[in-house]
N, C-alpha and C positions, 0 to 999 in steps of 0.2 A: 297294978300288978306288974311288978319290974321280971324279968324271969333273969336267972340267975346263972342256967344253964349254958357254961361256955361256947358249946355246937350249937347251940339254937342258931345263936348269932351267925357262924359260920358257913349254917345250912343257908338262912336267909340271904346271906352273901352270896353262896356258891346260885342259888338258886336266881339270883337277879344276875350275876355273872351267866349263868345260862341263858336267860333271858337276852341278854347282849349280845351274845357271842350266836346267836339263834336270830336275832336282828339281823346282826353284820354279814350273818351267812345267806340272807333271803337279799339284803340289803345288795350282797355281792352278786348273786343269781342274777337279781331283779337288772340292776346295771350292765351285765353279760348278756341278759335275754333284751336290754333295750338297743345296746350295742348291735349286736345280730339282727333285732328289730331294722333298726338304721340300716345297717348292709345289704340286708334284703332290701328293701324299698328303694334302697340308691337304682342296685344290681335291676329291679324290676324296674323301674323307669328309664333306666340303660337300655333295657329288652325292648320297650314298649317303645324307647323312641328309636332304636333301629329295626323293628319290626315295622314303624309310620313312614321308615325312611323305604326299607325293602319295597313297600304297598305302592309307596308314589313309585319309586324308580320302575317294578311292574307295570304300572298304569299310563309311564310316559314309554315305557318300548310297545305297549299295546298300542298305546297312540302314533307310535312314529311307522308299525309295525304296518297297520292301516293305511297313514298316510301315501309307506311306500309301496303298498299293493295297490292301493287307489291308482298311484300316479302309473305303475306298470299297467294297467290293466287301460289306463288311457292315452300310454303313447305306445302298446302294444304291435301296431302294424305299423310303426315309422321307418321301421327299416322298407318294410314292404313298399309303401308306397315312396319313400326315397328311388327304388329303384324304379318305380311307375313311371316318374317325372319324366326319365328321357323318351319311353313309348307316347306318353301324352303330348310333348313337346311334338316328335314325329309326324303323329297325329294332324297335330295344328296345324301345322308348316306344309302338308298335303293338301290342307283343305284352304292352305293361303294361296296355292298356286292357282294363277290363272289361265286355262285353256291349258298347254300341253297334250302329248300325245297318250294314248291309253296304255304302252307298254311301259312306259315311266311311271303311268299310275300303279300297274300294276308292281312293278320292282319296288317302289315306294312300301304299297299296302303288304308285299310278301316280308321287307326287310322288317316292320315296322313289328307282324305276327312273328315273324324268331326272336326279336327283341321281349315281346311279349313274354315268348313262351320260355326265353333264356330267364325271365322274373321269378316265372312259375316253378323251373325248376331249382332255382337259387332259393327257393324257400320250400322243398321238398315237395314239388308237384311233378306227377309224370303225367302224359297223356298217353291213351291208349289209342290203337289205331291196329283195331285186329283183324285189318283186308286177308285173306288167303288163310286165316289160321283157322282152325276147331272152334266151336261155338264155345265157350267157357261160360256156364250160367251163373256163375260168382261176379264176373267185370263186364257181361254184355246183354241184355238185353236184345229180343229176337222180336222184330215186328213182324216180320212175314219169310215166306219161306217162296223162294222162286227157282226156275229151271235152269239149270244152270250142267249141261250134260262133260263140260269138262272139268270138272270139279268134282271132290267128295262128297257125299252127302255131310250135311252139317258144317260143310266151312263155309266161312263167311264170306260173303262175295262181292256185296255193298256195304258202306259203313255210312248210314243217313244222319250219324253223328257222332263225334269220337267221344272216348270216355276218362275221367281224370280220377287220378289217385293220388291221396298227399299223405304221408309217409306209410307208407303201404295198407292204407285202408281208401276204400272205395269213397271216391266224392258223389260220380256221374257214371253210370255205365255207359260203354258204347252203343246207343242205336245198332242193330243190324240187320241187315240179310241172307237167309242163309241157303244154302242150294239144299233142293229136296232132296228125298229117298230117290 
């Protein structure tokens, strides 16, 4: 059966031309959606390996970060005892002498305690020494309380040991004595 109808023909044409032209458009989609595909995947490998790169670069300042609090935390008193060195030198050189007289020992041992205590205050130490003042029970410490009739009551009158502060908080209160009521 031949058909003889001139549109048949035409139809079956236009209808495999649709077919095509329904190809080439999935065809094209399909190419633009792998294209994009591609870009993304570039674009994300781009991310991931500077995201790899970000992760280390954080995990070496963690690591240098440590290192250099390590290292402060262990040469933290060099200055300190840099300045120690000339009282310890002092020191030696006192106990190298042989015989001399006891007023040279003692200018020796008094220069040797201001050197000391010029260390102490060079790294924010004060010493307290509160002979004649008010009992302050913040910085001093009261072991006993003695007669003391020219004096006020509660100043101090003996100090059985001075007391130290480093940058205004209490290290050591002062021992003392204070005149009674």
């Amino acid at each position: 059966m031949h058909n003889n109808d001139p549109h048949a023909s035409n139809d079956a044409q236009d209808g495999h031309d649709d077919l095509a032209a329904e190809s080439a458009s999935e065809n094209a989609e399909l190419e633009a959606l792998q294209s994009q595909l591609k870009t993304l995947e570039a674009s994300h490998a781009e991310l991931r390996e500077t995201v790899l790169r970000e992760r280390a670069e954080l995990e070496n300042q963690r690591r240098r970060m440590q290192r250099d609090l390590e290292q402060a935390r262990r040469f933290a008193n060099e200055k300190l005892l840099n300045e120690l060195l000339p009282v310890y030198d002092g020191l030696e050189g006192g106990l190298a002498v042989e015989g001399g007289d006891l007023a040279s020992m003692r200018e020796g041992i008094s220069l040797t305690l201001k050197a000391l205590l010029k260390v102490g205050e060079n790294n924010g130490m004060v010493q307290i020494d509160p002979l004649g003042q008010p009992l302050d029970p913040e910085r001093h410490h009261a072991v006993s309380m003695v007669e003391a009739p020219d004096k006020a009551p509660g100043t101090v009158v003996t100090v059985l040991q001075k007391g130290y502060v480093l940058n205004d908080r209490l290290l050591r209160p002062a021992l003392v004595a204070v005149a009674k009521d």
